[in-house]
C-alpha positions in Angstrom: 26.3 19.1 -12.8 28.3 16.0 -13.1 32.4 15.3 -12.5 34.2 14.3 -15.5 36.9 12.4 -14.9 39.8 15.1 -14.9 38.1 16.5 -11.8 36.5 19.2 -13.8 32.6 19.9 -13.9 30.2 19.0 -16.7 27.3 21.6 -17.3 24.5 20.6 -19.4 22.3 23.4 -21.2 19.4 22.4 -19.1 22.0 23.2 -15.9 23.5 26.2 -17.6 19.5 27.5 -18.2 18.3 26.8 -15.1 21.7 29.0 -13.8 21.0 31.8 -16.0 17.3 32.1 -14.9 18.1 31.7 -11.1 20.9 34.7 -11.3 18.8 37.0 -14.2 15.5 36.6 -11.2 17.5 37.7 -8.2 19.4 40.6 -10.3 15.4 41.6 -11.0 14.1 41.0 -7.7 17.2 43.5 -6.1 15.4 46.4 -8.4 18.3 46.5 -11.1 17.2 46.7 -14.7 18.9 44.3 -17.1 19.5 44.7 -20.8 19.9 41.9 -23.0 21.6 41.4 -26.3 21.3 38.4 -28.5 23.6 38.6 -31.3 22.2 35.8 -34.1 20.6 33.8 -31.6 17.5 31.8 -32.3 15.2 28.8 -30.7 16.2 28.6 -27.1 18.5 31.0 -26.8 16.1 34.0 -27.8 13.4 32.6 -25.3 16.4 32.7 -22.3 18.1 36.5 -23.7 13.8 37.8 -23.8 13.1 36.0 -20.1 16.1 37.1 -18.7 15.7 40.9 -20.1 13.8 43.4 -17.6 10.8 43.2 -20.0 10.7 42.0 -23.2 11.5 45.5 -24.2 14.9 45.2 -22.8 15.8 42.6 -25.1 17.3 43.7 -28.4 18.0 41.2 -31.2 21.0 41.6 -33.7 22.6 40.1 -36.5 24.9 41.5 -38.6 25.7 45.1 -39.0 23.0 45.6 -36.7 24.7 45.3 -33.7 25.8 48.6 -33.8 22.2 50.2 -33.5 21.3 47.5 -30.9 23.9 48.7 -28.5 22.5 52.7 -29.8 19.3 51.2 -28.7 20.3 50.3 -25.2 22.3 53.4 -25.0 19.5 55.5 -25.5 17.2 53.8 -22.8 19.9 54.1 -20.3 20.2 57.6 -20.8 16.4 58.0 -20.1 16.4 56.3 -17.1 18.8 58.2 -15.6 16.6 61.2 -16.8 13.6 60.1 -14.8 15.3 58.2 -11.3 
């Protein structure tokens, strides 16, 4: 991160990546299960939204009208978890 010159921080997408992997790897390591979402995403992003995710499982890609069903998806998986804990 650099200091513009108004005082206020610059974050590159190499820091902000490097952020999101540090906090999506302690969130795993404390045992909770993370879902992830990536509405019309592609490249990069996908490959962060999939590594981040519990599994590759818990990643669920959307465009459109399907974000409806992704967020069903997630819904449902929830639901089972709390079935079997």
């Amino acid at each position: 991160m650099t200091q513009a010159p108004d005082n206020k921080q610059i974050i590159n997408s190499t820091d902000t990546a490097k952020m999101l992997s540090s906090v999506c790897t302690a969130v795993k390591a404390s045992g909770i299960t993370i879902f992830t979402n990536g509405f019309e995403v592609s490249g990069n992003a996908t490959t962060q939204m999939t590594n981040c995710a519990t599994s590759p499982g818990h990643y669920y890609p959307a465009s459109g009208s399907g974000l409806g069903g992704a967020f069903k998806s997630i819904s449902t998986s929830i639901k089972k978890l709390r079935q079997t804990q």
